[in-house]
BAGUDO-422182 format. One line per field, with one value per residue (C-alpha): residue number from 0; residue in one letter; x, y, z. Coordinates in steps of 0.02 Angstrom, whole numbers, plus 50000, padded with zeros to 5 digits. Layout:
i (NUM|...) .
aa (A|...) .
u (X|...) .
v (Y|...) .
w (Z|...) .
//
This chain:
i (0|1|2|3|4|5|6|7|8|9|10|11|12|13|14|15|16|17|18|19|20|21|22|23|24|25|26|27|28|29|30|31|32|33|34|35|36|37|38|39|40|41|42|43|44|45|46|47|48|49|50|51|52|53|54|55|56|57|58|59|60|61|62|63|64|65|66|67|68|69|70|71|72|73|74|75|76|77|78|79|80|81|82|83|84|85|86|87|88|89|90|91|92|93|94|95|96|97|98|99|100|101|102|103|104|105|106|107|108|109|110|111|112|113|114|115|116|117|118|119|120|121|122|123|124|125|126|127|128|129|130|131|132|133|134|135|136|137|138|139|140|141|142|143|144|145|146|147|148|149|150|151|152|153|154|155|156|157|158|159|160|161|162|163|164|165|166|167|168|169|170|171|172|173|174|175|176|177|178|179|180|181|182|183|184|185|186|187|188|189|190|191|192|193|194|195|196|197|198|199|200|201|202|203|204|205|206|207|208|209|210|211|212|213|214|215|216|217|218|219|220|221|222|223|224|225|226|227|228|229|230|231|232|233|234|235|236|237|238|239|240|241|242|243|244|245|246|247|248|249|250|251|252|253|254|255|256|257|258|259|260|261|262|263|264|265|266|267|268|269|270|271|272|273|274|275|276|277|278|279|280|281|282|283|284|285|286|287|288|289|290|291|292|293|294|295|296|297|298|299|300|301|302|303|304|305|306|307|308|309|310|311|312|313|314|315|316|317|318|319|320|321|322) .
aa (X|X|X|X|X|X|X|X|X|X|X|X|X|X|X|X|X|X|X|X|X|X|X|X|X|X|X|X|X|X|X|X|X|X|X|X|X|X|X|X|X|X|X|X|X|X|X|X|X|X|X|X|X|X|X|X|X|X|X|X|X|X|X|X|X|X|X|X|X|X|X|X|X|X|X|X|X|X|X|X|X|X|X|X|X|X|X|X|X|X|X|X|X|X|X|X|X|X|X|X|X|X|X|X|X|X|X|X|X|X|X|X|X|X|X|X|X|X|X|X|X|X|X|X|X|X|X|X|X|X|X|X|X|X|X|X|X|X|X|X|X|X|X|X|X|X|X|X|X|X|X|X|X|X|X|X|X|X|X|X|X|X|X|X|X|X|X|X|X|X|X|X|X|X|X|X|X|X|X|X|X|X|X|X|X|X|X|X|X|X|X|X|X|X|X|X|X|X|X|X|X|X|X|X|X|X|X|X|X|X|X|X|X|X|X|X|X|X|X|X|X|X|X|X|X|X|X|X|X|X|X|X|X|X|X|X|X|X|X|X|X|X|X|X|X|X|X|X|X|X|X|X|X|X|X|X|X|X|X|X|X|X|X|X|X|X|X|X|X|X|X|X|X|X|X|X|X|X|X|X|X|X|X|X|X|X|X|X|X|X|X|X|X|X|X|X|X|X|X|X|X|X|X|X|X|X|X|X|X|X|X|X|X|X|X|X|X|X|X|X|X|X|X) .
u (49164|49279|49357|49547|49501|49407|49593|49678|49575|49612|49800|49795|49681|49803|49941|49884|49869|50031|50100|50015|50028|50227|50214|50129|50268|50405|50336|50314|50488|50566|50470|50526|50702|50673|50609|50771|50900|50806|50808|51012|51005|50942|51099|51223|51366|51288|51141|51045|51087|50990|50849|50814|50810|50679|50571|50571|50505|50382|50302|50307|50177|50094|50227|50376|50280|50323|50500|50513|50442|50577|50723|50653|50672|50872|51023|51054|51011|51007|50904|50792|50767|50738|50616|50489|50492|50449|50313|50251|50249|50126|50022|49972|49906|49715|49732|49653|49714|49893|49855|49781|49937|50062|49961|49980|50154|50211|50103|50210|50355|50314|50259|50448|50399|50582|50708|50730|50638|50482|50467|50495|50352|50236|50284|50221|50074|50016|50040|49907|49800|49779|49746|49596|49539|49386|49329|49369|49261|49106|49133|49158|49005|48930|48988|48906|49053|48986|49123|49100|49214|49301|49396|49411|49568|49515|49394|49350|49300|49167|49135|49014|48901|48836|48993|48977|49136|49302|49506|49521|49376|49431|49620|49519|49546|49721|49671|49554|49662|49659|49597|49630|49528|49471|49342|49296|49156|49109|49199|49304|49485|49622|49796|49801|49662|49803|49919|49808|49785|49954|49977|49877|50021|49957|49787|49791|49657|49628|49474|49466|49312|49276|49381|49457|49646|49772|49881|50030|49977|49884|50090|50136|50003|50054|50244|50194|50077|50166|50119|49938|49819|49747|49596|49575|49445|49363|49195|49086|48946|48855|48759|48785|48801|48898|48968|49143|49186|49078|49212|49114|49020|48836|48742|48691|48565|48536|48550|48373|48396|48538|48610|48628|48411|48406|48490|48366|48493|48409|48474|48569|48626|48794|48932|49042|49106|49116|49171|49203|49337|49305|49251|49296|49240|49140|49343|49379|49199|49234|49399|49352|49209|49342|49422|49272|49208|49016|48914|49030|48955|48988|48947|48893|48858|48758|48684|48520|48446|48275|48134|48158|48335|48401|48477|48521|48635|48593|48707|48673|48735|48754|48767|48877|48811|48928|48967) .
v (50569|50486|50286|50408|50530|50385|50302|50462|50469|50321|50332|50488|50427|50276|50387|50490|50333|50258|50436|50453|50244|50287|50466|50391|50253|50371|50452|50317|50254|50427|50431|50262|50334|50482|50380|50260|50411|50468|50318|50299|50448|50397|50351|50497|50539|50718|50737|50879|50761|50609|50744|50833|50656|50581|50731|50708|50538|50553|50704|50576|50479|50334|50308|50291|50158|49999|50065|50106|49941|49850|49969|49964|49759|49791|49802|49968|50014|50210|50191|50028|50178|50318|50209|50162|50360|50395|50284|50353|50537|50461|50353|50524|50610|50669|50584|50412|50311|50371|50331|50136|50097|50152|50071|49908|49941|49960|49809|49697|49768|49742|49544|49507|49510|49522|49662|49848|49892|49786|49840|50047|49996|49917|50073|50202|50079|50093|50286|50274|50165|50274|50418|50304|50200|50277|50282|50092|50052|50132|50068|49858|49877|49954|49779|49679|49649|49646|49728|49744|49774|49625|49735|49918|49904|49770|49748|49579|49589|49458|49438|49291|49259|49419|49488|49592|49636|49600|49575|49771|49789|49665|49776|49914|49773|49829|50012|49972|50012|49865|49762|49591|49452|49411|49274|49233|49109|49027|49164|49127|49184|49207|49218|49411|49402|49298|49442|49551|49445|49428|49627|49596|49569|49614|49512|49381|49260|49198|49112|49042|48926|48848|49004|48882|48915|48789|48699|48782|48967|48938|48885|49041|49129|49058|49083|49304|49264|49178|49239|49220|49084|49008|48914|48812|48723|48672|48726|48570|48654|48549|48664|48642|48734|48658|48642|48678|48649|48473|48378|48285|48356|48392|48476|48645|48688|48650|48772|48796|48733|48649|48475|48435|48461|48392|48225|48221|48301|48369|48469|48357|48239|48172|48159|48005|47970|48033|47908|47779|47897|47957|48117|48180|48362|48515|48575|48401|48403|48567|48520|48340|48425|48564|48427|48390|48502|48552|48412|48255|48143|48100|47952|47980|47887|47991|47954|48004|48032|47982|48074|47930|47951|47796|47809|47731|47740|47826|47815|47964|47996|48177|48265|48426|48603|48756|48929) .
w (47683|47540|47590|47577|47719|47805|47821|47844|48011|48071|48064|48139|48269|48293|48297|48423|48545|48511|48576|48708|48775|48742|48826|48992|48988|48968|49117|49215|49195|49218|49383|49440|49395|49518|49659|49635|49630|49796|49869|49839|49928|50082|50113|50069|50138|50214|50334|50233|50090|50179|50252|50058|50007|50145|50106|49941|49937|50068|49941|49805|49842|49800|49665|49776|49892|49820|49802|49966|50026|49948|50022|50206|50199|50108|50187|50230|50393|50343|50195|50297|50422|50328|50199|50351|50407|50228|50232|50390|50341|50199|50323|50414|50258|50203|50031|50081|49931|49986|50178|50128|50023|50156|50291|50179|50145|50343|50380|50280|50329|50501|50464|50449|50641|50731|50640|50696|50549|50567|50751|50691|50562|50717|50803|50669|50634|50826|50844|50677|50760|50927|50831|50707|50878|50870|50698|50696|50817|50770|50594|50655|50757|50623|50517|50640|50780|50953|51047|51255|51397|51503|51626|51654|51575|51425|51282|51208|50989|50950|50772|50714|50576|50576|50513|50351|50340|50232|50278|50241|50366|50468|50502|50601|50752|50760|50771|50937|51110|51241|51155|51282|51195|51012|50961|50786|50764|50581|50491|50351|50385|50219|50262|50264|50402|50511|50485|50554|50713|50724|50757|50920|51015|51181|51189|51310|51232|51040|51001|50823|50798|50602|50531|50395|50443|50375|50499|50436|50457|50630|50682|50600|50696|50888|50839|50818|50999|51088|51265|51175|51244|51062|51036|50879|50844|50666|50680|50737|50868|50977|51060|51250|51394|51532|51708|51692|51901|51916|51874|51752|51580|51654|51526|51609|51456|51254|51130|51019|50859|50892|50851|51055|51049|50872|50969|51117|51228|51399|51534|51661|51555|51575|51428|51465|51307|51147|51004|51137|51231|51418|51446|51612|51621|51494|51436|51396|51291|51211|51145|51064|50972|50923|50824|50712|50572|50533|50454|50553|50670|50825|50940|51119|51291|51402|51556|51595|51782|51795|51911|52042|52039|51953|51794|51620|51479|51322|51161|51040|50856|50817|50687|50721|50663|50647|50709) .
//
């Protein structure tokens, strides 16, 4: 083949690109241009008007999504209302990809938390979940949650190190019905994971233990539960069992492995102080060594009864392990 017809190829070949790059953006924005004239018309003057128009967008797809996110959070209450039905319709179809996005899209809508719209969003969300409840949990004890029953009306959703899931994984929680009491232990949490707990409105009990929260979103997080009993702590594990109606810390039994048998701590042992401040029962324990991550130390005064009854004072550093 001659250098001329070499050339002539690539032009054309170059060509060819150039028209189809500027075809799919022509498309694109002549799409977007659809979805926007539909979306105007969400708010018509004329019911059928409104109805062609909600129908219309909810066929659209995933292109009208983000479009539709942004006019559910405007103004106007017609088109706010008419946006989030939209979305649902989509939420409810076969086409996954469709079904994820809209999910996404009516969970931050919903986030704004206190609006007509955000609760209609919640609404359409929950109806979803019902219907997925049982898919969801099959597949997070399939990711390693351990998920068991409290009360014949409640479940509690442990998830610990064994967790092999994600924060898309991690939203089935919010498809589970009755759920009453969530504990996370030594799993990494991102900001998106706190939006998800947040959607538990109806558990009565939060247990967050070394998930790496910042201050600022865990206040974001008890401001959406409210009625929720939270609690933080930043991941130090001693490794104790204990006597929670003694009315002191008595050490009921030491984890294998852990830093409490690591220190010499035995069964029966007392916890007076730890870093020279008095102790006065297991809660009071718990929540010092919630304040201290994996890897601190900690000083301790323990006293120790011996066979014959007397006792002694032991002091203990202690290096804290993790959940």
């Amino acid at each position: 083949m001659s250098q001329l017809a070499s050339q002539a190829i690539l032009i054309l070949a170059t060509v060819l690109i150039v028209q189809a790059v500027t075809g799919a953006e022509q498309t694109s924005t002549e799409k977007d241009g659809l979805v926007s004239r539909a979306i105007a018309q969400l708010g018509a003057n004329q019911y059928a008007d409104r109805e062609a128009a909600s129908r219309q967008l909810a066929a659209m797809g995933v292109v009208a999504i983000n479009q539709l996110t942004r006019a559910a959070q405007g103004d106007d209450p017609e088109i706010s209302v008419r946006a989030v039905d939209a979305l649902r319709v989509m939420l409810r179809q076969d086409d996954s990809e469709l079904s994820n996005k809209a999910e996404a899209a009516l969970e931050s809508i919903a986030e704004k938390g206190t609006s007509a719209v955000a609760q209609q969003a919640e609404v359409a969300l929950c109806f979803f979940d019902a219907a997925q409840a049982v898919s969801a949990r099959m597949t997070l004890e399939q990711l390693g949650a351990v998920i068991s029953e409290t009360s014949p009306t409640g479940i509690r959703v442990e998830i610990n190190e064994n967790w092999k899931g994600d924060s898309r994984s991690l939203r089935l929680i919010t498809r589970l019905q009755n759920v009453i009491h969530v504990s996370l232990f030594g799993t990494q949490l991102t900001q998106e994971d706190a939006g998800t707990l947040g959607r538990l409105r109806a558990i009565e009990r939060l247990d967050l233990f070394g998930v790496g929260l910042s201050d600022d979103v865990i206040k974001q997080l008890r401001q959406r539960l409210p009625e929720t009993e939270i609690d933080i702590r930043k991941g130090g594990k001693l490794g104790i069992a204990g006597m929670p109606l003694q009315g002191q810390c008595i050490i009921a039994g030491v984890q294998p492995g852990s830093s409490a048998e690591k220190a010499g701590l035995l069964p029966q042992d007392v916890i007076m102080e730890i870093n020279k401040k008095p102790i006065s029962d297991f809660a009071d324990c718990t929540s010092i060594i919630g304040e201290h991550k994996p890897g601190e130390e900690i000083a301790l005064l323990i006293k120790r009864i011996n066979p014959d009854g007397s006792s002694n004072q032991i002091q203990k550093v202690v290096v804290l392990g993790g959940w």
